[in-house]
C-alpha positions in Angstrom: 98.8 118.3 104.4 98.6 119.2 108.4 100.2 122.2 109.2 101.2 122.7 112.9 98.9 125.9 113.3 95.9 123.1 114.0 95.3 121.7 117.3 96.6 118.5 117.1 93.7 117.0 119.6 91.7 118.3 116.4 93.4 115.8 114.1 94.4 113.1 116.6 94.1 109.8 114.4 91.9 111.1 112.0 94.2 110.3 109.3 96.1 107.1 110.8 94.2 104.9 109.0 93.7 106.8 105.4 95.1 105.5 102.3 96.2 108.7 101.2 99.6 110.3 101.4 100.4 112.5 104.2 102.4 115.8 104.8 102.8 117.2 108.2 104.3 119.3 110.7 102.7 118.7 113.8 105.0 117.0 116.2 101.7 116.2 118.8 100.6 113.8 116.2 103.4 111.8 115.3 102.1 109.4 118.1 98.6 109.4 116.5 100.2 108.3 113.3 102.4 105.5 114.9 105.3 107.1 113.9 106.9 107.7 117.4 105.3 107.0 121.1 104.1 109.7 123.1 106.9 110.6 125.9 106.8 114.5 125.2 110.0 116.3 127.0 108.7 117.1 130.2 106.0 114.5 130.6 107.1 112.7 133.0 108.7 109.5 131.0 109.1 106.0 132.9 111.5 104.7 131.0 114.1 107.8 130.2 114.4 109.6 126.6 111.7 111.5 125.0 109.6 110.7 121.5 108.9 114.0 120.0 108.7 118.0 120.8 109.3 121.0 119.6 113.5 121.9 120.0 114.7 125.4 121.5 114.1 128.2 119.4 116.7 129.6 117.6 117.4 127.2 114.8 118.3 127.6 111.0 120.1 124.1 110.1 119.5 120.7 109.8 122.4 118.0 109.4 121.2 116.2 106.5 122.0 112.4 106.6 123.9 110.5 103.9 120.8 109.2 101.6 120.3 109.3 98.2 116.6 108.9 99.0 114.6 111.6 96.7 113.3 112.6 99.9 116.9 114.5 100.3 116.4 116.5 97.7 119.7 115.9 96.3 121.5 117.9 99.3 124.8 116.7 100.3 125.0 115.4 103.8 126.2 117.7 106.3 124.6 121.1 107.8 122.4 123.1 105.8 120.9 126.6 106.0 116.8 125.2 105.8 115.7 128.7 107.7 116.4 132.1 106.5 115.4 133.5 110.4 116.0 131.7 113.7 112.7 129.9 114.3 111.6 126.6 116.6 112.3 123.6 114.5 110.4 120.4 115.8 111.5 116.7 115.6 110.8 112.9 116.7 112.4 109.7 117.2 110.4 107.2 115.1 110.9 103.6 114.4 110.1 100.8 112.1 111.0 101.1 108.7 111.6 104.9 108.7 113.5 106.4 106.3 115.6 109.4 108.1 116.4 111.9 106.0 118.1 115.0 108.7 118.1 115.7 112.0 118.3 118.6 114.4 121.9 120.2 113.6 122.6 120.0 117.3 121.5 116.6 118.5 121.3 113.4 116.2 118.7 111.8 118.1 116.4 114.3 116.9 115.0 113.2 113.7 113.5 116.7 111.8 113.1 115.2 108.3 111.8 111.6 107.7 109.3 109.3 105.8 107.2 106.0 105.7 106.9 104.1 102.1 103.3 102.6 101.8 102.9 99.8 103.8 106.1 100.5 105.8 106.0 98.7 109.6 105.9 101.2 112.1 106.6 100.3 115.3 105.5 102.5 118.8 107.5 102.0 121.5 105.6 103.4 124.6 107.8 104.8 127.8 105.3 106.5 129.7 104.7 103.1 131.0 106.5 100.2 132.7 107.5 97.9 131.3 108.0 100.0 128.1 105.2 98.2 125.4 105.7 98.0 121.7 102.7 98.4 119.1 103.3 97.3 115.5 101.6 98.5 112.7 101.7 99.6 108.8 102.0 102.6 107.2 98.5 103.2 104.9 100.0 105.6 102.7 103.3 107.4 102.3 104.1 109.7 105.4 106.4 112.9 105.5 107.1 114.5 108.6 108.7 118.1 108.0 110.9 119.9 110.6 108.7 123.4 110.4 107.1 124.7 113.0 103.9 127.2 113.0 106.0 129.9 111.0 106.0 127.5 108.3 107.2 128.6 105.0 107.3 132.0 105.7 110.8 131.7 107.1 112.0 129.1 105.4 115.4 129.4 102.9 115.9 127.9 99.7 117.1 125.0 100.9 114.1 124.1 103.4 112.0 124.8 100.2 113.4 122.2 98.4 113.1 119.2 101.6 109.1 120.7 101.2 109.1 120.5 97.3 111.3 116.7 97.6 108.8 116.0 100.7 105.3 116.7 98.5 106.7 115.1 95.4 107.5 112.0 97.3 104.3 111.6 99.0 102.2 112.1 95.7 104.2 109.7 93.5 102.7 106.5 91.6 103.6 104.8 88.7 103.6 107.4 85.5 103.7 104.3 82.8 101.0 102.4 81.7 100.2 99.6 79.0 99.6 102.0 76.1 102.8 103.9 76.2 105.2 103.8 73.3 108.6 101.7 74.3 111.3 101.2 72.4 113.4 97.5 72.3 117.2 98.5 73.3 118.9 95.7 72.5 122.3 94.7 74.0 125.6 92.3 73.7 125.3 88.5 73.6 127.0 87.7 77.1 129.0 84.7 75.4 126.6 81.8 75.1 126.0 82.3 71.6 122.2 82.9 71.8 121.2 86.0 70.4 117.8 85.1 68.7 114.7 83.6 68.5 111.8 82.9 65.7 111.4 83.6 62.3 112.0 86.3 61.3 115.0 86.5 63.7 114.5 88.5 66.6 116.3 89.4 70.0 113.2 88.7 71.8 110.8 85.8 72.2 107.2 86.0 70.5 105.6 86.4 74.0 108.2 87.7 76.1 108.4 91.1 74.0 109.9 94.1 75.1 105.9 95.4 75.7 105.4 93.4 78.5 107.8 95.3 80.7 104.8 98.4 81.3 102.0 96.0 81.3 100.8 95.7 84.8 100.9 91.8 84.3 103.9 89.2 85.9 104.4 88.5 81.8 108.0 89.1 81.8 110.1 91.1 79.2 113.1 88.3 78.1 116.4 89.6 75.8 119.0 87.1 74.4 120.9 90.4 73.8 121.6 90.7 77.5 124.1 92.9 78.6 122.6 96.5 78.7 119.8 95.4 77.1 116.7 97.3 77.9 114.1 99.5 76.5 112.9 103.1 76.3 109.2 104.4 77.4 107.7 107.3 76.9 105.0 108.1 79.2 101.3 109.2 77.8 101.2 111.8 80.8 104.0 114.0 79.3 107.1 115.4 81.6 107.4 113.5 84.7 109.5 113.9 87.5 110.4 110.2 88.3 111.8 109.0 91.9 112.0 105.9 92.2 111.9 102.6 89.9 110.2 99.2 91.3 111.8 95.7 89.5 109.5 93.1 89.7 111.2 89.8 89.1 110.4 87.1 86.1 108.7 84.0 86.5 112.1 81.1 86.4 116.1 81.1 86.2 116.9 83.9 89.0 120.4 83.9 87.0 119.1 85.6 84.3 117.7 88.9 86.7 119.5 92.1 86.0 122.1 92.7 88.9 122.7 96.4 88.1 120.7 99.2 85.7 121.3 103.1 84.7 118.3 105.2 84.2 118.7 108.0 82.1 116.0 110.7 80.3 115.5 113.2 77.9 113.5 115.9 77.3 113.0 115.9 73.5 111.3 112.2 72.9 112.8 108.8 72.4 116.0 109.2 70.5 117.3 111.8 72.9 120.0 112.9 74.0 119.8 111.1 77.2 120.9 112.6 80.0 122.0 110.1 83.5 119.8 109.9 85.9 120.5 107.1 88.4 123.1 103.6 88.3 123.7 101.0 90.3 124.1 97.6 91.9 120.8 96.2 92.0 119.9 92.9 94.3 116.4 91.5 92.7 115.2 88.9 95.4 114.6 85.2 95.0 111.3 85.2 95.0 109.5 84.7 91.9 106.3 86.5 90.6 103.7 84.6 87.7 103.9 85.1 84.6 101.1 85.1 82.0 98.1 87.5 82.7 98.5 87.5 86.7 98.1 90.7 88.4 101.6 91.3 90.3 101.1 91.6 93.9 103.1 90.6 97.2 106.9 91.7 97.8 109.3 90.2 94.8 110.8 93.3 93.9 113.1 96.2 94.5 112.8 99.4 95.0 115.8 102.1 93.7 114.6 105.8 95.2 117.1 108.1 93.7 117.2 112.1 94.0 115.8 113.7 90.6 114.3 117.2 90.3 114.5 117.3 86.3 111.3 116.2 84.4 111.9 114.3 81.4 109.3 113.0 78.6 111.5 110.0 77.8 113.5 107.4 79.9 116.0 105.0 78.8 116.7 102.1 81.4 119.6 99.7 80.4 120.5 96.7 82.5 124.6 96.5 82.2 125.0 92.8 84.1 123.4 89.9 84.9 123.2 87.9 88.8 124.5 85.0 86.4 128.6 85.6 85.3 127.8 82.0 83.5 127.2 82.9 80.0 126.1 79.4 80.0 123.2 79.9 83.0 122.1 83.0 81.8 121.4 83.0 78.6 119.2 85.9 78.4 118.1 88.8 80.5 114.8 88.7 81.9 112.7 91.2 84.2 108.7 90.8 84.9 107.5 94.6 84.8 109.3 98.0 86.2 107.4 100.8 87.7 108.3 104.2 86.9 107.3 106.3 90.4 106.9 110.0 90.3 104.4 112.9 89.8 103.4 114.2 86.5 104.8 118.1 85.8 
């Protein structure tokens, strides 16, 4: 975490490179981190507009953007009180695969809250020069760029306190599951097709597509012939976590059979609940496919679902209601390779 009481020549790119998540406030080095170019108001830019600065003094809101990114902290969109005494706010323009989250409440350009997701593209487009030249790189670790300024959290209201507690949460998540936590088999409703077991005894699942393979790091996929809202239930080793985000890796064959929506609830009292909702939603798995068997998933065949959540829970139950598939007949089961479970420990 970089506060902007540092001189930012101090810092410069000292942590551009590092593979560990990042917190700041420092608008000078937001063009060290690739996160904006370096056309400060006043510095003579070639090519007109400015990259980043500190705004006029004076501010307590921020218009927060419509997002249900858990960087948002759950605020509505719209202005919000983030300073309990006027105070200079500071802001950039980034580009790339930001994710914005609010800007300055008087001037949209001016991005005050935003983030880069681990390997994220971040693009630098430099104006102090002419032609204007454009520098690609990626994001080493998750990036937060916060909108105080060298008062820092003394003046900041309830609100602002809870973009800094969304901001740090975000930036230290990783996957809370692992292979020797206790799920549960939800099973679901046969989608039409008649299929609804396997083996002998009967069961809902295939021998070596079991429900255990969904946390176990490996592209072994989790298969149900009880599809719709089938699912499972994990309880994580580490205790109460705060989860964020979910990652869907997809199965080895028959795309139809991927999930295309999911609800995510918890509970704070174990596996058989109550369950309270979390997150639901369309989902849109992509084509690609990942191995199965005991291959290590890596690459980009998966999705990502960042919700806002600022409840820890011991337990989650995660139910997939449809399939890609309507054809009963195409998709006879429900399949997913492994889900990641993102957030921070509590």
């Amino acid at each position: 975490m970089v506060s902007s009481t540092i001189t930012s020549g101090d810092v410069g790119a000292k942590f551009t490179t590092s593979n560990v998540p990042l917190v700041h406030w420092e608008q000078a080095i937001q063009d060290d981190l690739f996160a904006t170019g370096n056309a400060q108001v006043g510095a003579g830019d070639a090519q007109g507009g400015f990259d980043r600065n500190t705004t006029a003094a004076d501010q307590t809101q921020l218009n927060i953007l419509t997002t249900n990114h858990p960087l948002a902290a759950g605020l509505t969109p719209g202005l919000h009180t983030v300073a309990s005494t006027p105070t200079t706010f500071s802001w950039g323009v980034p580009g790339g695969d930001v994710i914005k989250i609010a800007t300055i409440a008087t001037n949209a350009a001016e991005v005050a809250v935003y983030g880069y997701d681990a390997g994220a593209t971040l693009i630098v487009t430099n104006r102090t020069v002419t032609p204007a030249t454009i520098t690609t790189n990626k994001a080493a670790a998750r990036r937060v760029f916060l909108f105080m300024q060298d008062p820092g959290l003394s003046v900041v209201a309830a609100d602002g306190f809870a973009l800094f507690d969304a901001a740090i949460n975000w930036a230290a998540s990783k996957d809370v599951t692992s292979p020797t936590d206790a799920i549960v088999l939800v099973n679901g409703q046969d989608d039409g097709d008649g299929t609804v077991s396997t083996g002998t005894p009967p069961t809902s699942t295939p021998a070596a597509e079991s429900v255990e393979h969904v946390i176990d790091n490996f592209g072994q996929k989790y298969l149900n012939f009880l599809d719709l809202n089938s699912g499972f239930v994990v309880t994580p080793s580490l205790g109460r976590t705060l989860v964020n985000t979910l990652r869907l890796w997809t199965a080895n064959d028959s795309e139809p059979r991927d999930p295309s929506s999911y609800k995510l609830e918890g509970a704070v009292n174990g596996p058989n609940g109550p369950f309270s909702l979390i997150s639901e939603g369309a989902l849109a798995l992509p084509t690609g496919r990942n191995t199965g068997g005991s291959v290590a998933l890596t690459g980009s065949n998966y999705q990502d679902v960042s919700f806002s959540n600022t409840t820890p829970y011991t337990s989650y139950r995660l139910t997939f209601p449809t399939l890609k598939q309507t054809n009963a007949a195409a998709a006879n089961s429900m399949q997913i390779g492994e889900v990641d479970f993102i957030g921070v420990s509590q």
